[in-house]
Structures are given as structure tokens and as C-alpha cells.
C-alpha positions as CSV (number, residue, x, y, z in Angstrom):
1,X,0.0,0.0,0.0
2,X,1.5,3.6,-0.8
3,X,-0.1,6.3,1.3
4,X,0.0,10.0,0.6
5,X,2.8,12.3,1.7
6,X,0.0,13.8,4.0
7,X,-1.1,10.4,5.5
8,X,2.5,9.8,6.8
9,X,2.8,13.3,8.2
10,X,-0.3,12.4,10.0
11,X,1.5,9.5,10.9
12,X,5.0,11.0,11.9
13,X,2.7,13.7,13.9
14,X,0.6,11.0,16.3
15,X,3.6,8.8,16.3
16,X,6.2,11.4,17.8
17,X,3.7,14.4,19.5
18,X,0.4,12.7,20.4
19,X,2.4,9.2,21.8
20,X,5.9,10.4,22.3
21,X,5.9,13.8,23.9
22,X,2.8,13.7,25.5
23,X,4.0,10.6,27.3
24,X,6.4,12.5,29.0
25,X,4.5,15.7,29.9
26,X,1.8,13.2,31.5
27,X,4.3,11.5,33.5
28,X,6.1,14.8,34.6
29,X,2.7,16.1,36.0
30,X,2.0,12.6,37.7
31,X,5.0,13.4,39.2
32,X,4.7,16.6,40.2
33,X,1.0,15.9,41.8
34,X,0.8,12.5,43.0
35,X,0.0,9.6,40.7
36,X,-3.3,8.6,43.0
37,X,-4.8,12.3,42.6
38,X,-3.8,13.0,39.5
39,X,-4.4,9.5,37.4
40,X,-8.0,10.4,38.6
41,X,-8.2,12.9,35.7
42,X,-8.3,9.8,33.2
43,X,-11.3,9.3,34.0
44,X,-12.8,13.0,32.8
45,X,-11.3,12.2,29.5
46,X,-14.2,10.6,27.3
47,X,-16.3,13.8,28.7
48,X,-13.9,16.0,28.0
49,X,-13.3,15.1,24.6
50,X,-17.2,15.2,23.6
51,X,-17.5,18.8,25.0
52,X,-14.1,19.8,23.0
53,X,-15.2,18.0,20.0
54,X,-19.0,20.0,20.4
55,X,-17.5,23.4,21.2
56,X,-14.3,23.1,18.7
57,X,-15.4,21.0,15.9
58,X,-19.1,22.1,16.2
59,X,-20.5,18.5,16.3
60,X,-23.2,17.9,17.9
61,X,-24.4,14.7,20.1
62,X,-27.9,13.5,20.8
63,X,-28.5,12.0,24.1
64,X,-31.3,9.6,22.2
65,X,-29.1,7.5,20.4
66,X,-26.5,5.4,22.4
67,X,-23.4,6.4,20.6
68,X,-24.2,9.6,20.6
69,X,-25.3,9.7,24.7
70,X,-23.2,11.0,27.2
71,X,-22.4,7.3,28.6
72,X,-22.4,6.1,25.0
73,X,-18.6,7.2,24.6
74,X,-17.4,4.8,27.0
């Protein structure tokens, strides 16, 4: 399979930012505030995503249908 120039800069950019660099930042702040308190933020990231994704992206989510519900992203 050949992919686009732009589909492995995609790539490169999860591969080395999203996985890479973030890993470390995460870890740092675990550090810095106590792996018990602050792992509990993991937990407010499915949420958080569906209200960045409504407010950024302008999607919107309908509590009707199951993927679209508030517990649906789980």
C-alpha cells in the first residue's frame, strides 16, 4: 500500500507528539501531583473530549441514540 505524503505526516505527527511527547508531559505532571490524585483525571477524558469535540469542531451529540449519549462514549 503507498499512502500520501500527507497520511505519513499524520502518521509521523501521532507517532512522535500525540504518543511520544505527551507521554512524557503526562508522566512529569504525575509526578509533580501524585499519581493517586492525578491519574483520577483519566477518568474525565471521554467527557472531555465530547465537549471539546461540540465546542471546537461544532459537532453535535444527541442523548437519544446510544453512541451519541453521554455514557455512550465509554
Amino acid at each position: 500500500m503507498i499512502a500520501a505524503p500527507s497520511a505519513w505526516f499524520g502518521f509521523a505527527y501521532v507517532s512522535i507528539f500525540s504518543q511520544f511527547i505527551a507521554f512524557f508531559a503526562w508522566y512529569h505532571g504525575m509526578a509533580m501531583g501524585g499519581v493517586a490524585r492525578v491519574g483520577q483525571i483519566q477518568w474525565l477524558q471521554p467527557f472531555l473530549t465530547i465537549l471539546a469535540s461540540a465546542i471546537l469542531l461544532g459537532e453535535t451529540h444527541r442523548v437519544d441514540r446510544p453512541s451519541h449519549g453521554l455514557f455512550g462514549c465509554c
